[in-house]
C-alpha positions, 0 to 999 in steps of 0.5 A: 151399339151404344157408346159415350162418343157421339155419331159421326154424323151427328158430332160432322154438324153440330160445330157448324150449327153451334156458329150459326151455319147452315148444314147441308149434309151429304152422308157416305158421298162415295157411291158403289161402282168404284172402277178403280180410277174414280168414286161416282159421288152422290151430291146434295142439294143446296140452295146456297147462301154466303152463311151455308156449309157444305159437308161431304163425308167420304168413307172410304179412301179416295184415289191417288192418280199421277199425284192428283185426286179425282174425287176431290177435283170432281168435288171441286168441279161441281161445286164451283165458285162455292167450294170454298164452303164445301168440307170434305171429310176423308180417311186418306191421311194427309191428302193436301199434299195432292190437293191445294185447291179451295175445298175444305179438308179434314182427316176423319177416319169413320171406318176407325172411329166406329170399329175403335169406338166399338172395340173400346166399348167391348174390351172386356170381351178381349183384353184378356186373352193377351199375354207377353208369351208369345210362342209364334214370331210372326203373322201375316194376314193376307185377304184380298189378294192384291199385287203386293200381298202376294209378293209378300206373301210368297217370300214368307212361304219361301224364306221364312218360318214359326209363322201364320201365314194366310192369302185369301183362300190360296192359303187358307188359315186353319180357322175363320178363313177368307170364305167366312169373311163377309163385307165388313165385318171386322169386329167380328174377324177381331173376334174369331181370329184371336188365336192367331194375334194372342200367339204371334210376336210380330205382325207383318201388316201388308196394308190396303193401299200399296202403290196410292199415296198418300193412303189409308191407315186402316184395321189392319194396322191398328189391329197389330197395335190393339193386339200387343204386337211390333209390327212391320207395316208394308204399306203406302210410301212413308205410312211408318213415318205418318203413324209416327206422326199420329202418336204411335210408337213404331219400335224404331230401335227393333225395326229397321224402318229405312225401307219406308220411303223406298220406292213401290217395287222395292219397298216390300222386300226391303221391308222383309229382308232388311228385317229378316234377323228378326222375323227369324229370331223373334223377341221377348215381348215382355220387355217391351210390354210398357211401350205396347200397352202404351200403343194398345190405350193410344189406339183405343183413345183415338176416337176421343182425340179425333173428335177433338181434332176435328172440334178443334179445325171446324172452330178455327177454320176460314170458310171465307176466301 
């Protein structure tokens, strides 16, 4: 699709050339085959000079184990002495906190550059389906049915009620169900599943990572913002807080966000029960409707302010030591 912002493919490089390095490339480093320890990763080759970069894209998330990043050692491993000049580009967000060692990191989020990049160029097609009158309080879309989602998603079968509820196919959503969802196709799930997040309230956001921190912040979440929605994320420990820190207003004063930071096997049901007056009473969403559409342009500018995080960093970034 053409847009105004640049490929990241093309926008990874060109700072590096601009001062004169030698880019060696590797695109989507993170091979197929991923066995849940540990991403196989496809290197370049490089005829290594003091004035050579090397960047690494990974596009997906890397692993978290016992506070460490297999990739990233594996990375390193390889690299050896001239990791220093090595970039890793990731979507993990703050993935220094289990990495300290002399490879290059910078958070890029590929999978949220394209789609929001993509949604913004057709917001056209969208944006009016939303409204502040939402009869629905809640939903929580449930796909691939991880060990958490289904916690989730058996409390709100069990104690709650005015809600959307899906888990794969063992709860089926009426329309554009689990079955009609191939790869990655998630402009067009944004497309078909508009009749769920034009009606709903709240938006109960059971992310991709769970128990691996520090995580992604994935479509998932950003879709609750791009859809006018409070939401309750259950995701990675501390991954309200890091939304926060990206600029997002989390509706602190709606929601309770103690249970953030609480350990795995509490944290989803603190999550729900510490916020369960409002998932059953719900609440007028066009008193908010400033701060929402504030989230709305946030999410769709993000683009914009990642590339000039990222010009920012490759300017002022040692590549020596």
């Amino acid at each position: 699709m053409s847009t105004n912002l640049p490929h990241y493919n093309d926008l990874f490089k060109q700072p590096w050339y601009d001062q004169d390095y030698t880019v060696i490339y590797q695109p989507s480093c993170l091979v197929d085959g991923y066995d849940q320890n540990c991403w196989p990763i496809q290197f370049p080759a490089v005829d290594w000079t003091d004035n050579t970069v090397v960047i690494m894209h990974c596009q997906d998330f890397v692993s978290i184990k016992n506070n460490s990043c297999p990739e990233l050692e594996l990375i390193q491993q390889h690299f050896g002495a001239r990791s220093n000049q090595v970039v890793v580009v990731h979507w993990n967000y703050q993935l220094a906190k289990v990495y300290n060692g002399p490879l290059r990191l910078v958070h890029f989020p590929t999978h949220s550059y394209e789609l929001l990049n993509n949604l913004r160029y057709n917001k056209s097609n969208w944006i009016d389906n939303f409204n502040y009158h939402r009869p629905t309080i809640w939903q929580c879309l449930n796909g691939v049915p991880r060990a958490h989602r289904k916690l989730v998603a058996d409390y709100c079968n069990e104690n709650l009620s005015n809600g959307i509820l899906s888990l794969a196919e063992e709860i089926p959503l009426p329309e554009w169900s689990y079955q009609n969802y191939v790869g990655c196709e998630n402009e067009t799930n944004w497309q078909k599943l508009q009749y769920v997040y034009t009606q709903c309230q709240i938006n109960i956001v059971t992310e991709t990572q769970y128990t691996e921190c520090p995580g992604i912040i994935s479509e998932k979440t950003l879709m609750a913002f791009l859809a006018q929605q409070v939401p309750i994320i259950i995701g990675y420990k501390g991954m309200v807080e890091h939304c926060r820190q990206l600029g997002f207003d989390m509706f602190d004063d709606v929601v309770n966000h103690n249970y953030d930071n609480e350990p795995d096997d509490r944290r989803w049901y603190a999550a729900l029960t510490s916020n369960k007056h409002l998932l059953d009473h719900g609440l007028e969403l066009s008193q908010y409707q400033d701060r929402l559409i504030y989230n709305l342009e946030h999410a769709l500018n993000f683009p914009q302010r990642m590339i000039e995080h990222y010009l920012y960093w490759a300017k002022n970034v040692s590549m020596s030591g």
